[in-house]
Backbone as a ProteinNet text record, in pm:
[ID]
protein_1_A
[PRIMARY]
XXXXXXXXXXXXXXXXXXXXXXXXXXXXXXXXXXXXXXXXXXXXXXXXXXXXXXXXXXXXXXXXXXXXXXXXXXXXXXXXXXXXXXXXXXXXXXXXXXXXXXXXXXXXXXXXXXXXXXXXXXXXXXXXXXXXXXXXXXXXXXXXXXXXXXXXXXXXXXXXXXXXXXXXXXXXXXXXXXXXXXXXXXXXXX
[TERTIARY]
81.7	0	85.9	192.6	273.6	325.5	356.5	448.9	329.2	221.5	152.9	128.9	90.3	103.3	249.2	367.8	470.8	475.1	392.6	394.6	304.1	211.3	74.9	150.6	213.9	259.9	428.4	473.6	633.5	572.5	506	506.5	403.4	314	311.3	443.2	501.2	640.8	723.5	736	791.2	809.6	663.7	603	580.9	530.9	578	724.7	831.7	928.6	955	911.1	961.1	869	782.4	692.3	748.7	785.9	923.5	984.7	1076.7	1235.5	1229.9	1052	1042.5	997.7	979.8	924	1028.9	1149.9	1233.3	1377	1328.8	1430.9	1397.2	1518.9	1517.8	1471.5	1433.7	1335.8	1416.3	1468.9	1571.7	1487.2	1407	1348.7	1200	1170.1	1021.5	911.2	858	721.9	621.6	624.8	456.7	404	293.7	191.1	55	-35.1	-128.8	-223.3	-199.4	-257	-143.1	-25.7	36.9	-43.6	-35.1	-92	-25	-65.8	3.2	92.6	233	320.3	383.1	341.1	348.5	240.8	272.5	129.9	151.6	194.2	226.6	133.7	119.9	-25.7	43.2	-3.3	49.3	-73.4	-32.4	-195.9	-112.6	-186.1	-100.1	-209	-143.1	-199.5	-175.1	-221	-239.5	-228.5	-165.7	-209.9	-295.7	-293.2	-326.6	-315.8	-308	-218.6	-301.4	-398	-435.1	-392.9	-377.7	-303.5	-131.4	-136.1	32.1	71.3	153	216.1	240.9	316.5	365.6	233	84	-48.3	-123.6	-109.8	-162.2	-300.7	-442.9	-572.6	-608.8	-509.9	-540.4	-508.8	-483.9	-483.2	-371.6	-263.7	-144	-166.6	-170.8	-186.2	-89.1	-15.4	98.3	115	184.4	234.9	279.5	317.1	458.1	344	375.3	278.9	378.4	378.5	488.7	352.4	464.8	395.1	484.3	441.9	478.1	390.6	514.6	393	540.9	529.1	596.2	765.5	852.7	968.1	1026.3	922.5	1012.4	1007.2	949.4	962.9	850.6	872.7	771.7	787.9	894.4	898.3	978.9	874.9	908.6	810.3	838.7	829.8	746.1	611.4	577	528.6	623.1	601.1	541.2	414.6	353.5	340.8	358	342.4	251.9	107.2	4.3	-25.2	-93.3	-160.4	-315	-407.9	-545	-618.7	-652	-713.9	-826.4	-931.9	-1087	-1110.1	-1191.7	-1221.3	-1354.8	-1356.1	-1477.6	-1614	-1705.2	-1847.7	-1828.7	-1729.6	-1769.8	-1817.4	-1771.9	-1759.6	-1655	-1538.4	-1415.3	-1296.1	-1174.7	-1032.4	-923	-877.8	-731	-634.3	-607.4	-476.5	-333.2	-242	-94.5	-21.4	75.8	172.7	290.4	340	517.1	469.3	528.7	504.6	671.1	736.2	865.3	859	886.5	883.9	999.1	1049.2	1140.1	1162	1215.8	1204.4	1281.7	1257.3	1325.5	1479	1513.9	1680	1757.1	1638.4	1689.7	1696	1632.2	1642.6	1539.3	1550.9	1422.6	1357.1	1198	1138.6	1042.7	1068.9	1013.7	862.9	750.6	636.9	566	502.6	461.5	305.4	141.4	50.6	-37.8	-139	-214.3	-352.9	-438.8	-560.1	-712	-822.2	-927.5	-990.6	-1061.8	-1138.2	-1275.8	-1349.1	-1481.1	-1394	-1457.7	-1422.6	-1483.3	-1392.3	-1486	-1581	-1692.4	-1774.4	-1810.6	-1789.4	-1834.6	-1967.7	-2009.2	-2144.5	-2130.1	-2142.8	-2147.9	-1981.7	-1918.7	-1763.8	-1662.7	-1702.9	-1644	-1701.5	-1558.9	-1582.9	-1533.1	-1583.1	-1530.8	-1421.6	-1315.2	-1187.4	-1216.5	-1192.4	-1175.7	-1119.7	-1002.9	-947.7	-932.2	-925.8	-855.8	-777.4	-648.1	-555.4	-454	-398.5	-303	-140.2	-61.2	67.9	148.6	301.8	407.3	502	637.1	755.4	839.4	906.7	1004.4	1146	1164.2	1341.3	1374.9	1438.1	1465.3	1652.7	1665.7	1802.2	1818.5	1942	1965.7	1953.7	1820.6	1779.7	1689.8	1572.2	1515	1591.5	1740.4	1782.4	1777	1700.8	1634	1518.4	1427.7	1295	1198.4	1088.7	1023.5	860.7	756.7	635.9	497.4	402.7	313	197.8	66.4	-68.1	-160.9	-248.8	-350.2	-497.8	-500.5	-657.1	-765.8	-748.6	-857.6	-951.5	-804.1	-803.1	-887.9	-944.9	-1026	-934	-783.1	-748.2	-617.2	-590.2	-452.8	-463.5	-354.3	-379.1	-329	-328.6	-302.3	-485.3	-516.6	-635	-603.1	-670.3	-677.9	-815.7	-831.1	-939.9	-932.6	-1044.6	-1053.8	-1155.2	-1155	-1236.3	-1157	-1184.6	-1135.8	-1199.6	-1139.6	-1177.9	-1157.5	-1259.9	-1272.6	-1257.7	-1214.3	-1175.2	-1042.7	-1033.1	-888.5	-911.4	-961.5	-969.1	-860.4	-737.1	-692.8	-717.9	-664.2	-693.9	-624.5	-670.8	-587.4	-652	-532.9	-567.1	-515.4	-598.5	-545.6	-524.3	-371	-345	-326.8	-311.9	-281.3	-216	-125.9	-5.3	-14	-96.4	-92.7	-107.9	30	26.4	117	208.3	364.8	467.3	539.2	723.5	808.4	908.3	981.1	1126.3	1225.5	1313.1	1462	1582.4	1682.1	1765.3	1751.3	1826.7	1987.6	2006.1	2142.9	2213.6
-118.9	0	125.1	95.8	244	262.7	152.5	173.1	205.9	177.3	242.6	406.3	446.9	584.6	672.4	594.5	693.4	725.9	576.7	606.6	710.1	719.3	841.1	973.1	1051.2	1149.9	1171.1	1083.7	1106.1	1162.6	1172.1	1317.4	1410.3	1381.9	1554.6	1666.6	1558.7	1638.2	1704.1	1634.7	1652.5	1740.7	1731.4	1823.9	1986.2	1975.1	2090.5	2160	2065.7	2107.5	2166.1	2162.2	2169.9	2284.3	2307.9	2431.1	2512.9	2570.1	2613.3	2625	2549	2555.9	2673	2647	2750.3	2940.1	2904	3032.1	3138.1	3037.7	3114.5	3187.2	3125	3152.9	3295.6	3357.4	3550.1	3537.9	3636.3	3663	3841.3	3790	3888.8	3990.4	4146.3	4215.9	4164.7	4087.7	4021.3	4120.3	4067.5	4163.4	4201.8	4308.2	4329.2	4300.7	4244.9	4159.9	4253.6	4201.7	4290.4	4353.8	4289.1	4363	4468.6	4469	4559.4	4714.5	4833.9	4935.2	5013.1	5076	5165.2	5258.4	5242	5345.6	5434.5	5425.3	5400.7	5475.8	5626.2	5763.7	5799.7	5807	5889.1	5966	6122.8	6157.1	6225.8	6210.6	6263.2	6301.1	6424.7	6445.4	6528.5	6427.6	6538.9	6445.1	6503.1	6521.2	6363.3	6251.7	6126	6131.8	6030.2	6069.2	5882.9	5889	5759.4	5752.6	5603.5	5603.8	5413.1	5454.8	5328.5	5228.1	5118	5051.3	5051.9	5064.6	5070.4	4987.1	4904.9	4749	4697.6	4813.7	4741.6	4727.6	4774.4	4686.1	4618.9	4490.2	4458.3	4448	4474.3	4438.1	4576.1	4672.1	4731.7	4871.9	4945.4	5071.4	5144.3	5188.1	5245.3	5378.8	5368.8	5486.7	5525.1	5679.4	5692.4	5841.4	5886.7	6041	6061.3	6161.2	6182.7	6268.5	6313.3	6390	6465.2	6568.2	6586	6488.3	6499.2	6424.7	6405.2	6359.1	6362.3	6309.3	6262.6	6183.1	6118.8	6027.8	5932.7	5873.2	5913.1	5868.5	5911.6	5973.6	6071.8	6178.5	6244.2	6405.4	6459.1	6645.8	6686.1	6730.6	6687.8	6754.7	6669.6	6556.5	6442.6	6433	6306.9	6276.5	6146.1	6086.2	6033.3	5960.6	5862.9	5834.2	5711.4	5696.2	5619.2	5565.3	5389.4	5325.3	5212.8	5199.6	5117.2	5074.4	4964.3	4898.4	4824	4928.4	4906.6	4802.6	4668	4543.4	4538.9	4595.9	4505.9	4356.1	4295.2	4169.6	4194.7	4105.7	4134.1	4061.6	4169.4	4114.8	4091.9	4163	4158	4307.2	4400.7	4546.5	4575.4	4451.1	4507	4510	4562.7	4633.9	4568	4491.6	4466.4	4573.5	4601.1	4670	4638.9	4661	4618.6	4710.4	4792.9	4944.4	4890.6	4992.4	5025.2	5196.3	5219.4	5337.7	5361.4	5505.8	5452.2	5615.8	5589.7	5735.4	5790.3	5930	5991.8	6072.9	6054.6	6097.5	6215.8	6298.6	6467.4	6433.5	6387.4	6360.2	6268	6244.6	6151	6000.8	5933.1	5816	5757.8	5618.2	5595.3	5478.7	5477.8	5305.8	5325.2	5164.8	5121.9	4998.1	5013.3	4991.7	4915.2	4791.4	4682.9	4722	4785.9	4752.8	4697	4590.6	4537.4	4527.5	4485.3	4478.7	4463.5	4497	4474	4599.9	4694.5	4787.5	4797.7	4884.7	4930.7	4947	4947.7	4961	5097.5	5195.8	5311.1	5337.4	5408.3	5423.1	5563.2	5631.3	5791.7	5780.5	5920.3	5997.1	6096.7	6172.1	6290.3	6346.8	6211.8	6255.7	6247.9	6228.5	6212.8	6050.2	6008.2	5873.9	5904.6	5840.9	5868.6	5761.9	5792.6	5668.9	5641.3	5526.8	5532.7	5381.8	5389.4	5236.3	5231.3	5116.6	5060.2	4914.1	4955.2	4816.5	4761.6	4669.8	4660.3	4655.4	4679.2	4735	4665.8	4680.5	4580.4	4651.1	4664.9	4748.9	4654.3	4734.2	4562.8	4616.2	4710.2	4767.7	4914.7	4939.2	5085.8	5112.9	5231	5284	5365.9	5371.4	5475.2	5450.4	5496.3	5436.3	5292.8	5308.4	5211.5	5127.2	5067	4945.3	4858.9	4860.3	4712.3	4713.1	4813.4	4838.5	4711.7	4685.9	4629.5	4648.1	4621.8	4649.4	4640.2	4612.9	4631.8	4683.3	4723.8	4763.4	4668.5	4568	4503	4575	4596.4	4661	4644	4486.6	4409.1	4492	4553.4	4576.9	4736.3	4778.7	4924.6	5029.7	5024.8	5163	5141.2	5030.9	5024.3	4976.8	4992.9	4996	5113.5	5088.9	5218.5	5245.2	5356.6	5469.5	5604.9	5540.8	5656.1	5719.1	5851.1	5934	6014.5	6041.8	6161.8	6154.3	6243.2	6303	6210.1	6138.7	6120.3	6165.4	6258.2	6266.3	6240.5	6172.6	6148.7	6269.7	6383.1	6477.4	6541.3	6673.5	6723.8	6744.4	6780.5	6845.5	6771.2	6813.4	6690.6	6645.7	6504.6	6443.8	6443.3	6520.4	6492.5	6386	6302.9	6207	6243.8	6202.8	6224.1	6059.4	6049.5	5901.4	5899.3	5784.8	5775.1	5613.3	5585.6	5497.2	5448.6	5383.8	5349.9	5194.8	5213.4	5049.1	5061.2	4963.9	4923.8	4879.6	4973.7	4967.8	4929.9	4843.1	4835.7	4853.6	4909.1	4946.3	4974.9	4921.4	4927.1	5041.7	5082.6	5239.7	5211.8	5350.9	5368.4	5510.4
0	0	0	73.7	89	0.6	-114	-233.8	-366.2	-359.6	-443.2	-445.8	-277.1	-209.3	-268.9	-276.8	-360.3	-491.3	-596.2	-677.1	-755.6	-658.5	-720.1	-681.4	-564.1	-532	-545.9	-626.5	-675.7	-834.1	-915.3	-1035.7	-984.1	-849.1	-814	-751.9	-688.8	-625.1	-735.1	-823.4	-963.4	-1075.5	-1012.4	-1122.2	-1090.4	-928.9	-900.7	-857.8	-849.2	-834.4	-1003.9	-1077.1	-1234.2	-1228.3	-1198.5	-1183.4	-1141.9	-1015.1	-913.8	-1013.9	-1052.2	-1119.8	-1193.2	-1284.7	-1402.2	-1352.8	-1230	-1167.2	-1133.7	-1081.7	-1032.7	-1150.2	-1277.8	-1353.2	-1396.3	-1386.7	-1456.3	-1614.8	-1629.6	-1796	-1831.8	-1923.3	-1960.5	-2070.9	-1995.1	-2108.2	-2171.3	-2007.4	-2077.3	-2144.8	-2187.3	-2227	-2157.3	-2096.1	-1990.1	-2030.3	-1955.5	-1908.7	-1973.3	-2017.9	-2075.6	-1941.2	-1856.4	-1691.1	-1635.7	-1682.3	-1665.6	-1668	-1585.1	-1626.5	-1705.9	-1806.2	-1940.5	-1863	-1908.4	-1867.9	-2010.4	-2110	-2247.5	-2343.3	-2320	-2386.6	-2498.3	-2664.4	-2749.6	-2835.5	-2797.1	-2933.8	-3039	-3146.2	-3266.3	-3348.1	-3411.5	-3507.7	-3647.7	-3765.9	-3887.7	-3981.5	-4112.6	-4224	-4284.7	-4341.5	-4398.3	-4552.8	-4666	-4773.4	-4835.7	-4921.4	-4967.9	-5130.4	-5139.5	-5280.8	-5312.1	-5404.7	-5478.5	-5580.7	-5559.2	-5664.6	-5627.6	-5516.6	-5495.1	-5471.7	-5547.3	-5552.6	-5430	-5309.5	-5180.5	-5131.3	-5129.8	-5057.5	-5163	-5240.4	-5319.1	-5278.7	-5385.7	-5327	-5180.1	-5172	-5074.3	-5089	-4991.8	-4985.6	-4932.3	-4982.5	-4874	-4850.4	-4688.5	-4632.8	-4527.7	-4562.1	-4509.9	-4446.3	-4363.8	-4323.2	-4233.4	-4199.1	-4061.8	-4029.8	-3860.7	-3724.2	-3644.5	-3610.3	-3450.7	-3333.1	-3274.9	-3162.5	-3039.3	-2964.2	-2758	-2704.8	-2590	-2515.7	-2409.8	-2342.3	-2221.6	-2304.3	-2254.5	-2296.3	-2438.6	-2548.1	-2624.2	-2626.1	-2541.2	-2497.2	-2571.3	-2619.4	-2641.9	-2787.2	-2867.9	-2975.8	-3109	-3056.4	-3214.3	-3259	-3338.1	-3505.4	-3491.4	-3593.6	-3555.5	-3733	-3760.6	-3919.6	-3908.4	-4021.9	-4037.8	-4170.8	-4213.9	-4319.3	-4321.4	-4361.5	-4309.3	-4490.9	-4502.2	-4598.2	-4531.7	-4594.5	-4556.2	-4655.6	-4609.8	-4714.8	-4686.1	-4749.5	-4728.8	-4755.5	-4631.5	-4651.5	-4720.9	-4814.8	-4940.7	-4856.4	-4842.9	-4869.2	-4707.1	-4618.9	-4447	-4396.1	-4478.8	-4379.1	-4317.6	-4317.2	-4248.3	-4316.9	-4235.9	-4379.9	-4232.8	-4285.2	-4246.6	-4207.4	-4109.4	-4115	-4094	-4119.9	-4096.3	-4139.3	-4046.6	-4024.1	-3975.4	-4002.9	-3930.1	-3908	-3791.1	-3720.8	-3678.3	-3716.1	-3648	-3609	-3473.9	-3364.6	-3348.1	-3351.3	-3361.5	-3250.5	-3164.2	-3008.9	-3021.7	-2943.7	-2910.8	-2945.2	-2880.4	-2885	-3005.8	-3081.6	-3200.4	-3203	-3098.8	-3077.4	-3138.7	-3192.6	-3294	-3235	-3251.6	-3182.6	-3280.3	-3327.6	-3447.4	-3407.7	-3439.6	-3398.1	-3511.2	-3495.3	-3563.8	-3541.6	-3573.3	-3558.6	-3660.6	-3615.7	-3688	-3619.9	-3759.9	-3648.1	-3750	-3716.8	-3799.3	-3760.3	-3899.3	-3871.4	-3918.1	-3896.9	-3994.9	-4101.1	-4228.5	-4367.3	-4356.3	-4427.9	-4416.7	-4579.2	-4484.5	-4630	-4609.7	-4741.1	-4712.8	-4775.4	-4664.8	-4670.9	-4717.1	-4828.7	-4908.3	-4891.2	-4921.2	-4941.3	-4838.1	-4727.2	-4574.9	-4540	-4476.7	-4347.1	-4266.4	-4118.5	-3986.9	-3986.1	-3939.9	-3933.9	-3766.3	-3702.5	-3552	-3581.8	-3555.7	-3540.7	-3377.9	-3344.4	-3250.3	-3250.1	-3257.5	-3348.4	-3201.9	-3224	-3164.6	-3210.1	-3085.5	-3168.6	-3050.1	-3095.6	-3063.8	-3110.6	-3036.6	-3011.2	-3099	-3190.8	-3264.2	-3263.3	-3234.6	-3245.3	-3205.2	-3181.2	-3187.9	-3124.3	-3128.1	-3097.6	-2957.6	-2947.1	-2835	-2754.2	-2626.7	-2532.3	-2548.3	-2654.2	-2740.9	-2771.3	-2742.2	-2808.1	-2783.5	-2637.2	-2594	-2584.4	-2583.2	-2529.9	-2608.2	-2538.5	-2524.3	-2497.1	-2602.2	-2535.2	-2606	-2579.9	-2662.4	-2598.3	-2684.3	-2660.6	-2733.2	-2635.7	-2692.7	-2731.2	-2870.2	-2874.6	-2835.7	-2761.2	-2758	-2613.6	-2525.8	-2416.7	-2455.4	-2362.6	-2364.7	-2328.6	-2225.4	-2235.1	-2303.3	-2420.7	-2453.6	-2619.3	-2682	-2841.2	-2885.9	-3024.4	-3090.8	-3161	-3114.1	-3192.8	-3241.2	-3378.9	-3484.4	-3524.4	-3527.7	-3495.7	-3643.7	-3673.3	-3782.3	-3908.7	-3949.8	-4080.8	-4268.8	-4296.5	-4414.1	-4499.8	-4613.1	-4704.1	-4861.8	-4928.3	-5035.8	-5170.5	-5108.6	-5212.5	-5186.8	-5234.6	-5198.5	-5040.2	-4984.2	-4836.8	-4781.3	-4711.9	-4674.6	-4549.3	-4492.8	-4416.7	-4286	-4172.9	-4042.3	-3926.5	-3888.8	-3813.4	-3688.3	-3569.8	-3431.3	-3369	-3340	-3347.6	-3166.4	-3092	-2974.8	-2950.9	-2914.8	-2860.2	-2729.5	-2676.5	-2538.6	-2500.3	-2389.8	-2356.6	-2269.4	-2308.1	-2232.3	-2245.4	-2170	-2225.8	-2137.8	-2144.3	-2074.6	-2141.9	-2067.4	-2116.3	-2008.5	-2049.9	-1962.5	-1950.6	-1820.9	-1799.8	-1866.9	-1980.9	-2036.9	-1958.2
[MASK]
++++++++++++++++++++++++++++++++++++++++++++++++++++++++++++++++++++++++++++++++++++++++++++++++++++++++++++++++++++++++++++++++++++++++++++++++++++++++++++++++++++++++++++++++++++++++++++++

């Protein structure tokens, strides 16, 4: 009896010792936690252009433009460049998105930003659509202080993601977007 008793509780011991083992090991530059609270603010607002039939978004829409912008860790007087390819899924109402965002911090340091995500397809009403994305985004490189940084914003989440706000228009008027960057960064003091 006692030797059956070891054999049922020798792979719980086991198993939680292997549990343990994995708890206590260091995580070099992990990724916050999507419960993490946003330490991670950037607003930028500028002018958008768009360009149909442009080979780099096949089936889609490239939509592109630089912003000043500020916000948490690049000060108050950068740069905020944006390269997105907008895809409608046919016959749903919704447009694919997928960007490179690469932020130009006061001091020249650069963090380069991966977002993707699913939107309303916009449809204009007497020449105007309302844009309101809410995407999610992911930190993929950057310099300087950024050369390790680390971080993302889940859209899924209500106060984190990247959102884009504004008036599109379907004629010359041009188009300003009010963008916002919020989530989480982690990053090693230089």
């Amino acid at each position: 009896m006692t030797s059956h008793w070891k054999q049922r509780i020798l792979p719980v011991i086991v198993g939680a010792a292997a549990v343990a083992a994995l708890a206590a090991l260091p995580t070099a530059a992990a990724r916050p936690s999507s419960s993490s609270p946003p330490n991670f603010d950037i607003h930028a607002v500028g002018q958008v252009f768009f360009s149909f039939g442009d080979p780099t978004c096949p089936g889609g829409l490239r939509i592109f433009g630089s912003a000043a912008a500020f916000g948490t860790h690049i000060g108050p007087d950068s740069t905020f460049n944006t390269f997105e390819c907008a895809t409608p899924e046919q016959g749903t109402g919704l447009t694919d998105v997928d960007g490179t965002a690469t932020v130009i911090a006061s001091n020249g340091d650069q963090l380069v930003i991966h977002y993707h995500g699913t939107t309303a397809t916009l449809v204009p009403v007497n020449g105007v659509a309302q844009l309101n994305d809410h995407l999610s985004f992911e930190i993929v490189s950057g310099t300087g202080r950024f050369a390790d940084a680390a971080g993302h914003g889940d859209g899924g989440l209500d106060n984190q993601g990247l959102f884009a706000t504004g008036a599109v228009y379907f004629s010359a008027t041009p188009t300003i977007v009010t963008s916002e960057l919020k989530g989480t960064i982690s990053m090693h003091p230089h």
